[in-house]
C-alpha positions as CSV (number, residue, x, y, z in Angstrom):
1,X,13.8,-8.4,8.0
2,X,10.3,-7.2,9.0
3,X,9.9,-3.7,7.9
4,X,7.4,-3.1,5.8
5,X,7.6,-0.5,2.7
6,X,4.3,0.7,1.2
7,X,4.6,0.9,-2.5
8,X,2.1,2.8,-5.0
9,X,2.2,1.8,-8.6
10,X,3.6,-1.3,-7.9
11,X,1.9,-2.8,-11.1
12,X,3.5,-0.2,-13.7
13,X,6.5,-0.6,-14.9
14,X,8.8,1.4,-12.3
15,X,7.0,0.7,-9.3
16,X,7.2,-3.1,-10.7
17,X,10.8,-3.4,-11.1
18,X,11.3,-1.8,-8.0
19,X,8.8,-4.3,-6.0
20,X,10.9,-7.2,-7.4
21,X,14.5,-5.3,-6.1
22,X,12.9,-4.8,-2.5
23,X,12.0,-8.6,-2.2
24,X,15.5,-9.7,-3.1
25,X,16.5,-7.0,-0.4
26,X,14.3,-8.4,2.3
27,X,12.0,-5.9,3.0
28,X,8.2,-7.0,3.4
29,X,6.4,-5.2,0.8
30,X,2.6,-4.0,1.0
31,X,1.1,-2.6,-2.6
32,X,-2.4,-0.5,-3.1
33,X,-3.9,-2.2,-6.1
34,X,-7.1,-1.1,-7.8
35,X,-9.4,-4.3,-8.2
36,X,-8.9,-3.9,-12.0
37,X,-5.3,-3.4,-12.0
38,X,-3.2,-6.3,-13.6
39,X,-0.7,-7.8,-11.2
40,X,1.3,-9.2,-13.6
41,X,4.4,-7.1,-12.7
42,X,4.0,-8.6,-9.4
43,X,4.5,-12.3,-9.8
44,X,7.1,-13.9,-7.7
45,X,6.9,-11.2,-5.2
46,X,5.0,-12.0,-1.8
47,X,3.6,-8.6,-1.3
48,X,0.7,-8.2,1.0
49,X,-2.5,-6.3,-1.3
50,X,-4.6,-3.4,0.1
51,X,-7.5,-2.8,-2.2
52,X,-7.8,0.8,-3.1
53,X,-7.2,3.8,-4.7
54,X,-5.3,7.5,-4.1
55,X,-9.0,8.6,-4.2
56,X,-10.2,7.0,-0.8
57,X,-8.6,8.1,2.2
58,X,-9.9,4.8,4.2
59,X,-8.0,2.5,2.2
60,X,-4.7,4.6,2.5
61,X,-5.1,4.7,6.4
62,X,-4.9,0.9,6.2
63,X,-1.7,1.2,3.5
64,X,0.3,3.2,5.4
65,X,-0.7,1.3,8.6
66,X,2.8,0.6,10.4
67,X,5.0,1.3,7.6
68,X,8.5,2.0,8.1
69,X,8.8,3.7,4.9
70,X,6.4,5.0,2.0
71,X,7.3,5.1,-1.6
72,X,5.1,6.5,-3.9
73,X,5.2,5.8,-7.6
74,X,1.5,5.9,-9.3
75,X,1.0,8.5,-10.9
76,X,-0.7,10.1,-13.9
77,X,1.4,10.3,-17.7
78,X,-1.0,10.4,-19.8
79,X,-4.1,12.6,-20.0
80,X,-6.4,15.3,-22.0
81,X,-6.5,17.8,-19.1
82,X,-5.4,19.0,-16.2
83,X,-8.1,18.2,-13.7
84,X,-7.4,15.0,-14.8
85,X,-3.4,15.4,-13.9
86,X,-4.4,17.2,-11.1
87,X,-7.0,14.9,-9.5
88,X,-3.8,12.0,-9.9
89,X,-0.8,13.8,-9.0
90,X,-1.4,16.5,-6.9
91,X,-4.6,15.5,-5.0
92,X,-3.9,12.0,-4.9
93,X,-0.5,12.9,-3.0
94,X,-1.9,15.4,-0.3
95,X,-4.6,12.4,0.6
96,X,-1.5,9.6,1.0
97,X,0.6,12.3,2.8
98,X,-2.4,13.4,5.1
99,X,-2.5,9.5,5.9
100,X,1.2,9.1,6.4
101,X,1.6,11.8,8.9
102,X,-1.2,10.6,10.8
103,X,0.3,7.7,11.5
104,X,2.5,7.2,15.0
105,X,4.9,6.7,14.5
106,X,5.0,8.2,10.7
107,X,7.2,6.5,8.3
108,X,9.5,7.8,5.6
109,X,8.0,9.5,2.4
110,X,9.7,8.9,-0.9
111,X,8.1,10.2,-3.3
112,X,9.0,9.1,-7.4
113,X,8.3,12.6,-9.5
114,X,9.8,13.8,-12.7
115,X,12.6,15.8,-13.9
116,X,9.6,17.2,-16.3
117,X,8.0,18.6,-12.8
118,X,11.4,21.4,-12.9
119,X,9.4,22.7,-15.7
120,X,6.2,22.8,-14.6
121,X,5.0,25.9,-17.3
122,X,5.7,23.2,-20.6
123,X,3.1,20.8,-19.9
124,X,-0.7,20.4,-17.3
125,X,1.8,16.9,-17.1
126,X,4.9,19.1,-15.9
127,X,2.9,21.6,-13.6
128,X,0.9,18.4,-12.1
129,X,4.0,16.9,-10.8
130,X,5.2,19.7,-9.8
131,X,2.1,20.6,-7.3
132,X,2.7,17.2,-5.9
133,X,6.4,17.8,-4.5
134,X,5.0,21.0,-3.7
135,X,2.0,19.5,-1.6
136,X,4.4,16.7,-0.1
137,X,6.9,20.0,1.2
138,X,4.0,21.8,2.7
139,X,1.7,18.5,4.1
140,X,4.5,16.8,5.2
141,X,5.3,18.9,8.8
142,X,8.2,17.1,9.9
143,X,7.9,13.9,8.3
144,X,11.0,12.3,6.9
145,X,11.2,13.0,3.0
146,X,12.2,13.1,-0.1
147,X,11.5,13.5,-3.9
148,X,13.5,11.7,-7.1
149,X,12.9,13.3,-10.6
150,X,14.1,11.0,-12.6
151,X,14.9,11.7,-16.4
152,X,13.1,9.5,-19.1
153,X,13.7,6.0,-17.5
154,X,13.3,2.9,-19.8
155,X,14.0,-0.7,-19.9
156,X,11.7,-4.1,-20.6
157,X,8.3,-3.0,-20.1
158,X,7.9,0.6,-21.3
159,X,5.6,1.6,-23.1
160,X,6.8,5.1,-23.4
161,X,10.1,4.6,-24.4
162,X,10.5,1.3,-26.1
163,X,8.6,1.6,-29.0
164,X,11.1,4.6,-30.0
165,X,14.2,2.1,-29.3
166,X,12.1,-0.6,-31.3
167,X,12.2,1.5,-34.5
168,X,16.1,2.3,-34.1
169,X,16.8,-1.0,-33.7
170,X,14.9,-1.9,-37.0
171,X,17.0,0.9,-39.0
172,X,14.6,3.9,-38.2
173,X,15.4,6.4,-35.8
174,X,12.2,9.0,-35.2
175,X,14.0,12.3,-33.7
176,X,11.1,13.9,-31.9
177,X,12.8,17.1,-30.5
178,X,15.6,19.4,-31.4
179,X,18.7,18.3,-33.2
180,X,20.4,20.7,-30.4
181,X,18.5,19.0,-27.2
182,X,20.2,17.6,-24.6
183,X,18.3,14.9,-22.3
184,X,19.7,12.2,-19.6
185,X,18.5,8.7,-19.3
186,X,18.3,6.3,-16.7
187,X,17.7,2.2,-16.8
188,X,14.9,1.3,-14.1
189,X,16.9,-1.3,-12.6
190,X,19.4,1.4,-11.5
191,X,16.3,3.6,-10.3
192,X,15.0,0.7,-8.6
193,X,18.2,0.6,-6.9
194,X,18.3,4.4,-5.7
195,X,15.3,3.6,-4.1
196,X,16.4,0.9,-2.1
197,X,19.9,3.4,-1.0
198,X,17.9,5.4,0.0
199,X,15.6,3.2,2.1
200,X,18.7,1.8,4.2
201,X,20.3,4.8,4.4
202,X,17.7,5.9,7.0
203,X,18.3,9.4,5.8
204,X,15.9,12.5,7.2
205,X,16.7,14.6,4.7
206,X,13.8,16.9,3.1
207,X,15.2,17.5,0.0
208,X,14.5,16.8,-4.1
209,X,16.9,15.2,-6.0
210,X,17.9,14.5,-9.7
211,X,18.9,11.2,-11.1
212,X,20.9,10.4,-14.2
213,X,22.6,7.7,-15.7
214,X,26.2,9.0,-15.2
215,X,26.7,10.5,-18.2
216,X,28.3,14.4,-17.9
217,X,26.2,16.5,-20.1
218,X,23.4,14.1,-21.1
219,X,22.7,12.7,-24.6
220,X,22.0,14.5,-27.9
221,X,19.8,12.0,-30.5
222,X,22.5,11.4,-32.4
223,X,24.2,10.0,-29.3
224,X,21.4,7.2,-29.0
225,X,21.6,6.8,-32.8
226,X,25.5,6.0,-32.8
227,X,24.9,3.5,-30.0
228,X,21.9,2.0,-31.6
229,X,23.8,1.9,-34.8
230,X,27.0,0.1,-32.6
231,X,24.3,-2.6,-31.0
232,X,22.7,-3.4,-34.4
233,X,25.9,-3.2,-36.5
234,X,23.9,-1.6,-39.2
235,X,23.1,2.0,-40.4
236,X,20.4,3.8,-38.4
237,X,19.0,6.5,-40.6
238,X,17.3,9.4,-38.4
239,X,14.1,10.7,-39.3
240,X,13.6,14.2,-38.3
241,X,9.6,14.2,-37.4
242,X,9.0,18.3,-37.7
243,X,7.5,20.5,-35.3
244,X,4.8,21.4,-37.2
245,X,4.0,17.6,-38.2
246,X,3.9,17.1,-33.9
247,X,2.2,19.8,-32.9
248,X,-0.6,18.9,-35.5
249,X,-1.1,15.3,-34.4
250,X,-0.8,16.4,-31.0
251,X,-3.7,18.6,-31.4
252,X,-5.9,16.1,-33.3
253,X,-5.1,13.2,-31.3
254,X,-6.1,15.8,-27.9
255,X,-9.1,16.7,-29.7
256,X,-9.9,13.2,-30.5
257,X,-9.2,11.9,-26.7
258,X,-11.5,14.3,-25.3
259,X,-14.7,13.3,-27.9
260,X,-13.8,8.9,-27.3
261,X,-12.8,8.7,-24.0
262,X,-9.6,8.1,-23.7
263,X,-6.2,9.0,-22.1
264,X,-3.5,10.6,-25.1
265,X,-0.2,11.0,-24.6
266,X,1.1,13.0,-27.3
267,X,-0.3,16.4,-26.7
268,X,0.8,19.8,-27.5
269,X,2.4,19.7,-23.4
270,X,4.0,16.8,-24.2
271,X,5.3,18.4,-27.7
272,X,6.7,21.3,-25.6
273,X,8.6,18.8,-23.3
274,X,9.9,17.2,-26.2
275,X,10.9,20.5,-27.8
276,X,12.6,21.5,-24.7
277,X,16.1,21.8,-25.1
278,X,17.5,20.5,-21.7
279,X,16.4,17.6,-20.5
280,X,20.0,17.0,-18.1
281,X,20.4,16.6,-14.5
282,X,23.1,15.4,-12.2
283,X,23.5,12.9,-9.5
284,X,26.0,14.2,-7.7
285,X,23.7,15.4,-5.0
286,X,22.1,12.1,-4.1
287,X,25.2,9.8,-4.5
288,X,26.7,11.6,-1.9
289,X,23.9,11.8,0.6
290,X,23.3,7.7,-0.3
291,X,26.6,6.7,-2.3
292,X,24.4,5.4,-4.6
293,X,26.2,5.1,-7.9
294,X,24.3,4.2,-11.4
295,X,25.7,1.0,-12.8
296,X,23.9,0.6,-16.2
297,X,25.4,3.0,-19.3
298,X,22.9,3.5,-22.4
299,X,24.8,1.0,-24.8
300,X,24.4,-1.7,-21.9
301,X,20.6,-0.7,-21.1
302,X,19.6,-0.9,-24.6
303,X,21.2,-4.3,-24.9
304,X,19.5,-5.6,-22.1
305,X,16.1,-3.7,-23.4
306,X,16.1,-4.5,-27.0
307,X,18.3,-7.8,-26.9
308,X,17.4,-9.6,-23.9
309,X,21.1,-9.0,-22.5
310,X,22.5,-10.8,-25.6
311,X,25.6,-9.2,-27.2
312,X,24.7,-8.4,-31.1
């Protein structure tokens, strides 16, 4: 196979896993890489490298050059304001879509969001990702397209997630939100998966779609607890962080990101996503237009994350 699939954020952790899931499916895969990025999330995979950034338009003209398809996972997560989300992932998409549809002929757009963007008031975060899809539905003309808001996705590699699971599996189990929320999950490799249904499908389709896990109705805390507790075979006690306590650190550590320099990601947005009490989406849509199916359950994803596949 010669196609070639663009690929943004192919040294994060998504856009990583899924670089290694397009090589064993034979496309040829080109990445826009930032001359300090790390490429470590790239070994073993012969991708072709285009020096560059969302920021200059030149070096996406030569990214999208020819491309079959275009997925686009960089993007923004943490930040202290939202120029800053803004300039990321809402002006960085209208420049790689305004190079996509100037290409002849243009390729497919896929375009890796969050569920977080279908509530863009909560969070700068939320609304920024929102904005994107938004510019991508407008920009796009008649380009072939289509958005994925995924829920929280983990697996080897996060950073956001993992250090959570890390303290459950030691006997510790931080609740951040409601007792009452209800959130889906979903295991990268099955994301990287969706992505590569979708790719052969050769669907047209303009349309957003939700991704989950499988699991009707989501997960409360206690959920991940009880399966953390079955992994472990020990006694997980939760520790229910209050609001107050977040909201707090949340404001010092923004306050403190804005006088050093750098990029937070526990904010008062991000408290208000984690307050938010429904986090759950459905599949249903997107199996059927790709019968695509999720394969990895929680209790399997956390062995794989936290044991290295191992059985405890």
């Amino acid at each position: 196979m010669s196609r070639v699939v663009a690929v943004t954020g192919a040294t994060g952790f998504i856009g990583g896993a899924l670089t290694q899931r397009l090589a064993t499916a034979g496309w040829r895969i080109r990445v826009l890489v930032r001359l300090s990025s790390s490429r470590g999330r790239l070994a073993g995979v012969a991708a072709d490298l285009v020096v560059g950034d969302l920021g200059d338009l030149d070096s996406l003209r030569r990214f999208v050059y020819q491309a079959e398809a275009v997925v686009h996972c960089a993007g923004a997560v943490r930040g202290a304001s939202k120029a800053y989300f803004d300039r990321v992932n809402v002006e960085g998409v209208a420049r790689l879509v305004h190079a996509a549809v100037g290409e002849h002929p243009v390729p497919r757009f896929l375009l890796i969001s969050s569920l977080a963007a279908r509530e863009p008031t909560l969070s700068a975060y939320a609304a920024s990702k929102r904005r994107g899809e938004e510019v991508l539905a407008v920009g796009g003309g008649t380009m072939p397209w289509a958005v994925l808001r995924p829920p929280a996705v983990y697996g080897p590699g996060d950073r956001e997630l993992l250090p959570l699971f890390r303290w459950m599996a030691r006997g510790i189990a931080p609740v951040l939100g409601s007792g009452n929320a209800r959130f889906s999950l979903l295991y990268v490799e099955d994301l990287a998966e969706a992505v590569v249904r979708w790719l052969s499908g050769g669907t047209a389709v303009q349309r957003t779609f939700e991704l989950d896990d499988g699991r009707p109705g989501g997960y409360t805390w206690s959920d991940v607890v009880d399966i953390v507790t079955s992994l472990r075979s020990r006694r997980v006690i939760p520790v229910r962080v209050p609001a107050f306590f977040l909201e707090v650190l949340a404001a010092l550590n923004l306050a403190a990101a804005r006088m050093i320099g750098y990029k937070p990601m526990l904010t008062p947005g991000k408290v208000r996503e984690l307050r938010h009490l429904n986090w759950v989406c459905d599949s249903a849509a997107f199996m059927e237009a790709t019968g695509w199916s999720p394969e990895v359950s929680l209790e399997d994803g956390l062995r794989r994350t936290l044991l290295g596949g191992r059985r405890s």
